[in-house]
N, C-alpha and C positions, 0 to 999 in steps of 0.2 A: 526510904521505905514507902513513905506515900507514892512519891513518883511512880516505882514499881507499878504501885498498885490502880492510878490511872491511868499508866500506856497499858496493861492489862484489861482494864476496863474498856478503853476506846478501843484496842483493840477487837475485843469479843464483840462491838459495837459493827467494826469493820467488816466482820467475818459476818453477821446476822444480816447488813446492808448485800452484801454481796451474794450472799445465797437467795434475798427477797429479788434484787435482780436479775440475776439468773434463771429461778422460776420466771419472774415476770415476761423474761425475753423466751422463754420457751414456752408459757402459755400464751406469748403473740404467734411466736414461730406456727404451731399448733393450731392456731387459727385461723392463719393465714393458709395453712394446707388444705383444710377441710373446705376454703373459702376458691379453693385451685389457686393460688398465690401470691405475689404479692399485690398488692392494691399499686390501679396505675391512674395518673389522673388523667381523663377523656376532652377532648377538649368538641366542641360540637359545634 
């Protein structure tokens, strides 16, 4: 029963990781459009 109940837990952990990532990658995406795209390194 415990077990259950921490793959449920790491679970819910999994799914809250994955959704902060997914934000995190679409407010880069987001930023990088507003910025016209993606960042290039210049070399001079």
């Amino acid at each position: 029963m415990a077990a259950r109940r921490n793959d449920a837990e790491i679970a819910g952990v999994l799914i809250v990781l994955a959704q902060t990532l997914a934000q995190n990658n679409a407010a880069t995406q987001a930023q990088e459009n507003r910025r016209g795209g993606e960042d290039e390194l210049r070399l001079e």
